[in-house]
Biopython code that builds the backbone (N, CA, C, O; Angstrom):
import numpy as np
from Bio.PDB.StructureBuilder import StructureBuilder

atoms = [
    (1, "UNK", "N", (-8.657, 2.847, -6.963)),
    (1, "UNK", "CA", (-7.337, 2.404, -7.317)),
    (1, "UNK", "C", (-7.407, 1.256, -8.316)),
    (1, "UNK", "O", (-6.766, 1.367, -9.361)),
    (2, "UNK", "N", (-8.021, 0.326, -8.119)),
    (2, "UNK", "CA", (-8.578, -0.754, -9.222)),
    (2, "UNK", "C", (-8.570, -0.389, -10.621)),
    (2, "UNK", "O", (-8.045, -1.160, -11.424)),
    (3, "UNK", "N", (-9.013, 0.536, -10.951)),
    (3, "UNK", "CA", (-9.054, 1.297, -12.513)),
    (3, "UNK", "C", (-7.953, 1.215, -12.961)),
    (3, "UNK", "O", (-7.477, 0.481, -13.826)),
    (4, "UNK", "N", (-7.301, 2.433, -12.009)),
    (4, "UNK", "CA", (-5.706, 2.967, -12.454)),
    (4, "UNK", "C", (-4.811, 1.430, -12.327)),
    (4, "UNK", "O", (-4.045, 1.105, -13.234)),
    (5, "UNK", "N", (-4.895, 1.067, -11.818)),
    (5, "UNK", "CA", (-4.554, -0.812, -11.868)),
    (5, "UNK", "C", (-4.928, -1.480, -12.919)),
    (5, "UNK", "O", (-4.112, -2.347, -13.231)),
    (6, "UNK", "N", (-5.902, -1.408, -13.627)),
    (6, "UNK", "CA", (-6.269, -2.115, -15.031)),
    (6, "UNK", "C", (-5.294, -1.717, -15.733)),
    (6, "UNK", "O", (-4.412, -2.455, -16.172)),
    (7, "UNK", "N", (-5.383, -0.304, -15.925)),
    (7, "UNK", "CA", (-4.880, 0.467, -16.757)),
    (7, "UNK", "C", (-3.324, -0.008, -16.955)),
    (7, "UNK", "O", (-2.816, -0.419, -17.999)),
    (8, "UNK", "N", (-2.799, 0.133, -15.875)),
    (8, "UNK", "CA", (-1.229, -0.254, -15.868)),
    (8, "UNK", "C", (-0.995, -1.637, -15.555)),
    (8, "UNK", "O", (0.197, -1.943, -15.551)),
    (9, "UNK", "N", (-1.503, -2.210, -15.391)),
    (9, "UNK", "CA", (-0.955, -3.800, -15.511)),
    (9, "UNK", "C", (-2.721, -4.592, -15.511)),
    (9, "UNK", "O", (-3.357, -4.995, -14.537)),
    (10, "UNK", "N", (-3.036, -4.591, -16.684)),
    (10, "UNK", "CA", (-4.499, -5.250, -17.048)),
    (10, "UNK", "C", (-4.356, -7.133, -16.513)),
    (10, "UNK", "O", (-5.291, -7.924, -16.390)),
    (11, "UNK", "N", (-3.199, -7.336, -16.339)),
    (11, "UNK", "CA", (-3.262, -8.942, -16.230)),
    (11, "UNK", "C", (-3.091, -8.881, -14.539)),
    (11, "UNK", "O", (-2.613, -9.887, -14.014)),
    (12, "UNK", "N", (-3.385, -7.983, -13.857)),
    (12, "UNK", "CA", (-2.961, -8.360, -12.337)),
    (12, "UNK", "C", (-3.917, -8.476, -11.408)),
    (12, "UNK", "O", (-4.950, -7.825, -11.568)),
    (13, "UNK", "N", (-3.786, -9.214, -10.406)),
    (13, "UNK", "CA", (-5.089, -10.194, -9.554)),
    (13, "UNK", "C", (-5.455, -9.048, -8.156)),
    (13, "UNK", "O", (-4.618, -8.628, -7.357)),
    (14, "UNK", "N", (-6.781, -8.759, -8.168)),
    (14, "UNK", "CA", (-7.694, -7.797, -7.479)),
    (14, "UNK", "C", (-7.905, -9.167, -5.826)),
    (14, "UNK", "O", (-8.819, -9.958, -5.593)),
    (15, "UNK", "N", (-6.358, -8.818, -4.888)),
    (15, "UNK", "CA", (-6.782, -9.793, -4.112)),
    (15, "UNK", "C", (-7.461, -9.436, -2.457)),
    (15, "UNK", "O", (-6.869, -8.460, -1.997)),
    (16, "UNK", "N", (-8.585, -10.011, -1.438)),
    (16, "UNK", "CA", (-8.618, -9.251, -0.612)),
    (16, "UNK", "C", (-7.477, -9.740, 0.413)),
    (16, "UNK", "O", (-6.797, -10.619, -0.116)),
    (17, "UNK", "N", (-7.048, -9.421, 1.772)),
    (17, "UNK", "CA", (-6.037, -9.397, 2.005)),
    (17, "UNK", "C", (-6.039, -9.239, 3.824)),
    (17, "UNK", "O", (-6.713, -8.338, 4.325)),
    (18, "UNK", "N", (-5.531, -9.839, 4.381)),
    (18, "UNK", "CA", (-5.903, -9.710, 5.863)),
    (18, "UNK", "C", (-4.826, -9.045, 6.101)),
    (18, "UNK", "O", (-4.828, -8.637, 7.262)),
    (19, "UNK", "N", (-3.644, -8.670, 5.356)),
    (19, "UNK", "CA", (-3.177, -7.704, 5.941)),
    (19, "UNK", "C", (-3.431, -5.658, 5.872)),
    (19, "UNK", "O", (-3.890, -4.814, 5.102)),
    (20, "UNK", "N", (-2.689, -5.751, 7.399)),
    (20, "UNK", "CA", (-3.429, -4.420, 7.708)),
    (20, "UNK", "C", (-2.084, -2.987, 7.857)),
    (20, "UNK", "O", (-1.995, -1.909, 7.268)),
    (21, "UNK", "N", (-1.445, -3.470, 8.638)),
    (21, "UNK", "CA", (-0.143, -2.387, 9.158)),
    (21, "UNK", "C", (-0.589, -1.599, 8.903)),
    (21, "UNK", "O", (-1.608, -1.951, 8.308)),
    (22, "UNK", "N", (-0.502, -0.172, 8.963)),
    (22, "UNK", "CA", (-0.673, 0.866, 9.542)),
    (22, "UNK", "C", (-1.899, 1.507, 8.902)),
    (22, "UNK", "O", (-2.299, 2.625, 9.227)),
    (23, "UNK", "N", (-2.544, 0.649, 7.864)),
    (23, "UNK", "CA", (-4.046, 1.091, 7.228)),
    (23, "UNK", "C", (-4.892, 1.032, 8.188)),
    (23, "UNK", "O", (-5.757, 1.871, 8.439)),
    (24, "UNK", "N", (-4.604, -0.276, 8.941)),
    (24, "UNK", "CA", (-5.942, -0.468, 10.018)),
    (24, "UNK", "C", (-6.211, 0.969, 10.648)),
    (24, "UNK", "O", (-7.280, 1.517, 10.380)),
    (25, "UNK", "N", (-5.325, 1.578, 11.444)),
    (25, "UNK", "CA", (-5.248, 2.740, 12.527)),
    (25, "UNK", "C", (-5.825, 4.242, 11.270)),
    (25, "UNK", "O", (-6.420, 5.281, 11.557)),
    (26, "UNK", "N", (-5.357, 3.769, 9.977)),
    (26, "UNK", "CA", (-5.418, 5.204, 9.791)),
    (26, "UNK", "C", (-6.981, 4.980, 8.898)),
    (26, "UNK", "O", (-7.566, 6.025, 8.611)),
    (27, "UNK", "N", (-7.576, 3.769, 8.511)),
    (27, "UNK", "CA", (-8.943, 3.596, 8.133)),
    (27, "UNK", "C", (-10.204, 4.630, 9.048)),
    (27, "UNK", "O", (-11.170, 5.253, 8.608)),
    (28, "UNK", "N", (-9.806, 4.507, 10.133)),
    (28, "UNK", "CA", (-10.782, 5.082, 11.053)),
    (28, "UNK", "C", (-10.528, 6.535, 10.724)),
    (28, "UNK", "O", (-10.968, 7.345, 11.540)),
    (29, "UNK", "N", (-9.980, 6.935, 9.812)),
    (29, "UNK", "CA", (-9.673, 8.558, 9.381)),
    (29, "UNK", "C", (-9.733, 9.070, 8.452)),
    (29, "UNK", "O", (-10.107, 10.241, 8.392)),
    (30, "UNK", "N", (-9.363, 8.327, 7.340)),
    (30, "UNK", "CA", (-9.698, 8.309, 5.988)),
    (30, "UNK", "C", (-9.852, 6.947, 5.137)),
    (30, "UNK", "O", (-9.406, 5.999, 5.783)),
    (31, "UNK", "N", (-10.316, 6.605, 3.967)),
    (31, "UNK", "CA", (-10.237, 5.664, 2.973)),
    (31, "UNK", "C", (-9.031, 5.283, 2.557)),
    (31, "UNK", "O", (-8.437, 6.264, 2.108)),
    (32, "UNK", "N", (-8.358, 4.249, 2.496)),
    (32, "UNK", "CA", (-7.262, 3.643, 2.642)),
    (32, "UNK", "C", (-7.247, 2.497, 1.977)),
    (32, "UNK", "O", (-8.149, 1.693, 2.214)),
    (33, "UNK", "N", (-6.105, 2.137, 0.892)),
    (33, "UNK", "CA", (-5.849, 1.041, -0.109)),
    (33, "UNK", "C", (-4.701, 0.718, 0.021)),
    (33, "UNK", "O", (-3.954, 1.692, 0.110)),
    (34, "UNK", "N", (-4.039, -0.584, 0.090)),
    (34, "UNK", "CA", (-2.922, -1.109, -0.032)),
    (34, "UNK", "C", (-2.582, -1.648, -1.460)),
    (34, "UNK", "O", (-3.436, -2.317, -2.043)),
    (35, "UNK", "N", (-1.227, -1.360, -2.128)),
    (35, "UNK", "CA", (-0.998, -1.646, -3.485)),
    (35, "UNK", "C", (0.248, -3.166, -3.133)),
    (35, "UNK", "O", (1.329, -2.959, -2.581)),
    (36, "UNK", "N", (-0.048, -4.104, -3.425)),
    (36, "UNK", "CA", (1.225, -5.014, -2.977)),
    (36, "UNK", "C", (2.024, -5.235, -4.247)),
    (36, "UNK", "O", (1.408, -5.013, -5.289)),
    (37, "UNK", "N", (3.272, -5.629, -4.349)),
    (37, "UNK", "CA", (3.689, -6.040, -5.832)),
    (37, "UNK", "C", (4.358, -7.221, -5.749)),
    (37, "UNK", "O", (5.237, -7.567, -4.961)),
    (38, "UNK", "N", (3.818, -7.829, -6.694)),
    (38, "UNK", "CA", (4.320, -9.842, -6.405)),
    (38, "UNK", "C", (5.985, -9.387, -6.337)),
    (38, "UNK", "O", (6.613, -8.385, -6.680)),
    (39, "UNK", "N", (6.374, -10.862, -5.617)),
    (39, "UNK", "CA", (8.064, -10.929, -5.446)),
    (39, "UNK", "C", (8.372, -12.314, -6.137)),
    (39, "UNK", "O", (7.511, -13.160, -6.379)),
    (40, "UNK", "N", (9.617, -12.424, -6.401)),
    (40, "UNK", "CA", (9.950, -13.584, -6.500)),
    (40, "UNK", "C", (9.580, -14.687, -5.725)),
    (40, "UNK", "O", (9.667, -14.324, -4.552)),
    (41, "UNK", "N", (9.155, -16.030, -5.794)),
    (41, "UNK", "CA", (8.790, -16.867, -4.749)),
    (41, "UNK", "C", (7.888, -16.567, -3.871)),
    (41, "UNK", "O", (7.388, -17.468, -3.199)),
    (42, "UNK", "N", (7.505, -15.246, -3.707)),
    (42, "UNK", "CA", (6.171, -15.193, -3.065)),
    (42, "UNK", "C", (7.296, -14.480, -1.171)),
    (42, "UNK", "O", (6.868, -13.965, -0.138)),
    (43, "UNK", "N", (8.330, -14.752, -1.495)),
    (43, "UNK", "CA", (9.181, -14.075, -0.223)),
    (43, "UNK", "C", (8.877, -12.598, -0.334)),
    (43, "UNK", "O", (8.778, -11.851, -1.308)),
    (44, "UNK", "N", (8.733, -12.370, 1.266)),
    (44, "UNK", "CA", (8.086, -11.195, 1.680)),
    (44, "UNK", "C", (8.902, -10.585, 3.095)),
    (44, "UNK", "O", (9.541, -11.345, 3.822)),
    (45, "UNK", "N", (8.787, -9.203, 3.349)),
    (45, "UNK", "CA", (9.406, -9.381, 4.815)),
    (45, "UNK", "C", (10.647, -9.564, 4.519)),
    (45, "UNK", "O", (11.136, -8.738, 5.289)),
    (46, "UNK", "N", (11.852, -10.196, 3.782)),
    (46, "UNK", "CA", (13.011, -10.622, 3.840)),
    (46, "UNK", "C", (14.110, -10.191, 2.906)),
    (46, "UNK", "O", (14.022, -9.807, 1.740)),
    (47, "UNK", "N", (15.315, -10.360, 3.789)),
    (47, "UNK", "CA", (16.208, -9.502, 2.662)),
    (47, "UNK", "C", (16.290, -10.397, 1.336)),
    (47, "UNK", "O", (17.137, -9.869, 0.615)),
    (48, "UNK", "N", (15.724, -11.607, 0.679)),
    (48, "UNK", "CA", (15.599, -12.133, -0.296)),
    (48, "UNK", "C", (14.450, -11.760, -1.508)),
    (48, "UNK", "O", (14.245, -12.201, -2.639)),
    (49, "UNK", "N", (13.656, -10.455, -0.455)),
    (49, "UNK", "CA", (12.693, -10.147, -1.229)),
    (49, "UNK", "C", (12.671, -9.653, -2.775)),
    (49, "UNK", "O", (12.793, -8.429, -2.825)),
    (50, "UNK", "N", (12.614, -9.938, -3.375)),
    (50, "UNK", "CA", (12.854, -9.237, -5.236)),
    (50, "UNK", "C", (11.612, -9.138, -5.946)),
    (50, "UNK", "O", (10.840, -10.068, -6.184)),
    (51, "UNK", "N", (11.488, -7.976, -6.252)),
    (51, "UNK", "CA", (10.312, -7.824, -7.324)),
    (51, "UNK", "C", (10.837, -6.946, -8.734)),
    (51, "UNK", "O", (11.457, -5.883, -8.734)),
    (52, "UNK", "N", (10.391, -7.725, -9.888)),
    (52, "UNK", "CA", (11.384, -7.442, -11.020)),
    (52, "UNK", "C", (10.791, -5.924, -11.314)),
    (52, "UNK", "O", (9.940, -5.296, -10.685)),
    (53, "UNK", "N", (11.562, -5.552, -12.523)),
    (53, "UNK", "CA", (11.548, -3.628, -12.671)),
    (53, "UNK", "C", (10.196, -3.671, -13.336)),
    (53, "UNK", "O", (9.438, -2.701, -13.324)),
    (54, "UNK", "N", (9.912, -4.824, -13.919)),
    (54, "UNK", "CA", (8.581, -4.442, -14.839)),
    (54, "UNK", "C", (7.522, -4.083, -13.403)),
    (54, "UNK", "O", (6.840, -3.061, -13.328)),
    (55, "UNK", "N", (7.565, -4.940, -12.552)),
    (55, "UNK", "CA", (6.535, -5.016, -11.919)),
    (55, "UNK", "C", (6.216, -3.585, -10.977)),
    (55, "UNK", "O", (5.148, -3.009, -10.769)),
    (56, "UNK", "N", (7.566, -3.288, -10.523)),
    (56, "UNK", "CA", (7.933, -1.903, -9.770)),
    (56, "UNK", "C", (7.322, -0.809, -10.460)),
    (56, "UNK", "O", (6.656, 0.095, -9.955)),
    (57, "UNK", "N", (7.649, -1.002, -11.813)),
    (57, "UNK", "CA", (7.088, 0.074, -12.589)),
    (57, "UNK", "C", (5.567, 0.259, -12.716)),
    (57, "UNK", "O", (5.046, 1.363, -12.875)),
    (58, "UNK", "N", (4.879, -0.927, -12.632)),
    (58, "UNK", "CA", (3.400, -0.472, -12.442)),
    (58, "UNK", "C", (3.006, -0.383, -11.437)),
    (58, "UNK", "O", (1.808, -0.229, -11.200)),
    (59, "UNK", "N", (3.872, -0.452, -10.606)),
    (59, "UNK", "CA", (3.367, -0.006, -9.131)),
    (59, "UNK", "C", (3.800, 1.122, -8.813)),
    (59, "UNK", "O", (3.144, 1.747, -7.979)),
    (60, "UNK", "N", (4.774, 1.604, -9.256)),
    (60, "UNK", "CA", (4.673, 3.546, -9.206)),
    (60, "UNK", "C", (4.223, 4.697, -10.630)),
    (60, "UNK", "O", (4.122, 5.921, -10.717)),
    (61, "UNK", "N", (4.003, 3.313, -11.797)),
    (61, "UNK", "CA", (2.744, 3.946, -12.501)),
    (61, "UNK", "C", (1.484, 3.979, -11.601)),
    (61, "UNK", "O", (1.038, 5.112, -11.423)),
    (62, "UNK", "N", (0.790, 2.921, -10.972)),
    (62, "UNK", "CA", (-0.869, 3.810, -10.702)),
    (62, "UNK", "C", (-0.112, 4.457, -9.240)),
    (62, "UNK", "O", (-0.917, 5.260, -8.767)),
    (63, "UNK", "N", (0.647, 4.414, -8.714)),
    (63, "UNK", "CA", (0.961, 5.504, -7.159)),
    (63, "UNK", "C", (0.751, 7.115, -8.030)),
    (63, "UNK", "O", (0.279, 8.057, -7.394)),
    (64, "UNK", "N", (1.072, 7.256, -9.216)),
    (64, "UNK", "CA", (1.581, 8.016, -9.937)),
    (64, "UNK", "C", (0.238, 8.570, -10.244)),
    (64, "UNK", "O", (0.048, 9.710, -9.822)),
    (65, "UNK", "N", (-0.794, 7.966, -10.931)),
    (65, "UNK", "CA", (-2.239, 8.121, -11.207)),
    (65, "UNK", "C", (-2.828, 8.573, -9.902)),
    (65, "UNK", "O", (-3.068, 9.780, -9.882)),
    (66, "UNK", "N", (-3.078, 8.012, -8.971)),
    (66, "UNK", "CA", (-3.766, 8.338, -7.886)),
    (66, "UNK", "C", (-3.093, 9.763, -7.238)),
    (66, "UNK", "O", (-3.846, 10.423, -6.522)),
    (67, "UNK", "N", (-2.014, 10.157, -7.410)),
    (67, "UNK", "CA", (-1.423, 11.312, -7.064)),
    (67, "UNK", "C", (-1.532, 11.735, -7.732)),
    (67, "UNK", "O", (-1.841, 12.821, -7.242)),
    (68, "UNK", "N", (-1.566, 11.916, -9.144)),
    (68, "UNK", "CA", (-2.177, 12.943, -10.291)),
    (68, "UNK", "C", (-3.513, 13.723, -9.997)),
    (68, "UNK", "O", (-3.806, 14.912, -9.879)),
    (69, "UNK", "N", (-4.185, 12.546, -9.932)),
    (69, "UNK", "CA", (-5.901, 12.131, -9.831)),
    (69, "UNK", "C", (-6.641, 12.903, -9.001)),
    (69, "UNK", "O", (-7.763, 13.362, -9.215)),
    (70, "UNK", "N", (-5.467, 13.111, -7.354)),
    (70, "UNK", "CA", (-6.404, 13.774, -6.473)),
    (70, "UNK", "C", (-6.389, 12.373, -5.015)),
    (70, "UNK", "O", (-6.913, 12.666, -3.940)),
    (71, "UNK", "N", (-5.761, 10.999, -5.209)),
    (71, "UNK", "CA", (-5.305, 10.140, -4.195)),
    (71, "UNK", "C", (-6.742, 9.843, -3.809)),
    (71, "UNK", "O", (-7.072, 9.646, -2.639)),
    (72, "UNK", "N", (-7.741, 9.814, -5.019)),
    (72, "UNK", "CA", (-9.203, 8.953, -4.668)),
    (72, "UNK", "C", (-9.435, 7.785, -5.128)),
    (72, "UNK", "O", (-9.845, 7.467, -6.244)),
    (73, "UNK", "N", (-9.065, 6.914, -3.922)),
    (73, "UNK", "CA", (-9.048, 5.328, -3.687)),
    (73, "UNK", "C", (-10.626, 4.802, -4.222)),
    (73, "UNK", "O", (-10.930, 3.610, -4.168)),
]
sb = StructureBuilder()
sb.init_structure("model")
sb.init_model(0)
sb.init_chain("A")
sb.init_seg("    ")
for serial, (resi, resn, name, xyz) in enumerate(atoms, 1):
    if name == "N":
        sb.init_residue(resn, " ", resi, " ")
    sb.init_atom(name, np.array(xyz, "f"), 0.0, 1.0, " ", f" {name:<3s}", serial, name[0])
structure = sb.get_structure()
């Protein structure tokens, strides 16, 4: 997923991440990647959450790649 991530937004930060939700359970089954997309203020979880269209858009550009691709993380 990292690639297809260069590709569509080359300036964005490769972070690791202690969160898990429902990757943890399904890791033990297959290979599993979480894509996050910055928000305003860093608010998460909340109905204040906002993430602008540019950013949305490269986040269902590489969803878009990896479903092209064959979904190999």
């Amino acid at each position: 997923m990292s690639g297809r991530l260069r590709s569509a937004a080359p300036d964005a930060l490769l972070l690791p991440s202690g969160a898990t939700h429902d990757a943890s359970a399904m890791a033990d089954l297959c290979p599993v990647a979480m894509l996050f997309v910055r928000c305003r203020s860093g608010i998460s979880h909340h109905l204040d959450e906002d993430a602008t269209a540019e950013d949305m858009s490269a986040a269902i550009s590489v969803l878009a790649r990896l479903i092209h691709d064959g979904l190999s993380v």
